[in-house]
N, C-alpha and C positions, 0 to 999 in steps of 0.2 A: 578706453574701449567701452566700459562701461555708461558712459556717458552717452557717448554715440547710442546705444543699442536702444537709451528709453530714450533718443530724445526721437528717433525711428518708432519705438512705438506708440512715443504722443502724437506723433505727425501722426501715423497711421489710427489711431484711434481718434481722432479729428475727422478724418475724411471718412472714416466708417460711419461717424454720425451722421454729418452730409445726407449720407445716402439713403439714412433713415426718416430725413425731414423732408414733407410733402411739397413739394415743389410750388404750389401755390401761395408757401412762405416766404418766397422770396419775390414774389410779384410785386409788390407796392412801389412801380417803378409809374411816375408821372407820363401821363400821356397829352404832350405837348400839342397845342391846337395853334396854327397862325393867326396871327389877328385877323387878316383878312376873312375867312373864317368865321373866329371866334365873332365877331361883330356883324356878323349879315343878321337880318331880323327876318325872322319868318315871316312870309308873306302868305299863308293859309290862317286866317281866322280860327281861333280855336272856340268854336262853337259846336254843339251836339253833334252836328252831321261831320265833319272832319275830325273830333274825339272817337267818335262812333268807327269812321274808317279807319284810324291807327290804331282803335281796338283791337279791329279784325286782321287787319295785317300784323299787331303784335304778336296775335296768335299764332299767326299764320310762321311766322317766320324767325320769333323769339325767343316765347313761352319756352319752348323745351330747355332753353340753359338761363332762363332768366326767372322762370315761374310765374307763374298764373298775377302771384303781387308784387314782381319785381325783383326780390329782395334776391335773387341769384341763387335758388334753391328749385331749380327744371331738374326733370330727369336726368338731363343729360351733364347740369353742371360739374358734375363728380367724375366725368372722364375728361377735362379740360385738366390742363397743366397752369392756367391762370383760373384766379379768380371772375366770375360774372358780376362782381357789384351790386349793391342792394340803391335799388332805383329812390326807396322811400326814404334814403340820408339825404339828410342836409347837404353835404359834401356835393352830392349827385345834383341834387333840384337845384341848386348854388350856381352852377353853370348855366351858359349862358344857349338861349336856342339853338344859336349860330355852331357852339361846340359841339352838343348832343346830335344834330343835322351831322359835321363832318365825321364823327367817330361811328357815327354808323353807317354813312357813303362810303368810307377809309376803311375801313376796319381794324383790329392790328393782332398778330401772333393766334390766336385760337377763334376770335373773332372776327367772320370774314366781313369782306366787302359789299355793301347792299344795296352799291349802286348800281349794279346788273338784275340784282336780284328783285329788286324795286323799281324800276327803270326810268318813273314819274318823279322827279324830285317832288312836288305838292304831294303824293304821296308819304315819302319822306318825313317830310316836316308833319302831317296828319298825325304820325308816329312821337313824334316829339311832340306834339300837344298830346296825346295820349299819354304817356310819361310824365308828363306835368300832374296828373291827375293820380299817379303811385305816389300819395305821401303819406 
């Protein structure tokens, strides 16, 4: 009986931790992109005038959970249940246009969709040369 009784309160002292660990420690789940996808090459020139516009759209529709330099420190990151990612790793810049294009048309879990939001894909991609430029 004895046995039973602690092995009930390791289980349950287990799952009391859980509850104390911030949910965004369990994020680091891979965010799978199709090749089809992953390999489209941006067709917006990343030149002043298209860096310039995914400035302003960064701002516009970003900045608040990605912060003003990427690194996923917005206002608003701290009420998200995932993490926002830091733009200026390696990890991040690493990727290919094609993928940073789909995960922000796509969106996923606390990260919406900005293909309505955005509704010009050259837009889009304006955004992803922008992001080139957080290193």
């Amino acid at each position: 009986m004895k046995k039973k009784i602690s092995l009930l309160i390791a289980i349950a002292g287990m799952f009391s931790l859980f509850a104390f660990v911030p949910a965004k420690t369990f994020q680091a789940q891979p965010w799978p992109v199709p090749d089809a996808a992953k390999n489209k090459a941006n067709p917006v020139k990343a030149d002043a005038a298209s860096i310039a516009a995914g400035k302003e759209l960064y701002g516009t529709h970003c900045k608040s959970c990605h912060g003003v330099k990427g690194k996923g420190d917005g206002p608003k990151a701290s009420q998200l249940d995932t993490e926002c990612g830091d733009f200026t790793k390696a990890s991040f810049q690493s990727q290919t246009d094609g993928a940073l294009f789909f995960k922000t048309s796509e969106g996923r879990k606390d990260m919406p969709s900005y293909k309505k939001k955005i509704p010009e894909a050259n837009d889009i991609w304006a955004v992803v040369n922008y992001l080139r430029t957080l290193k």
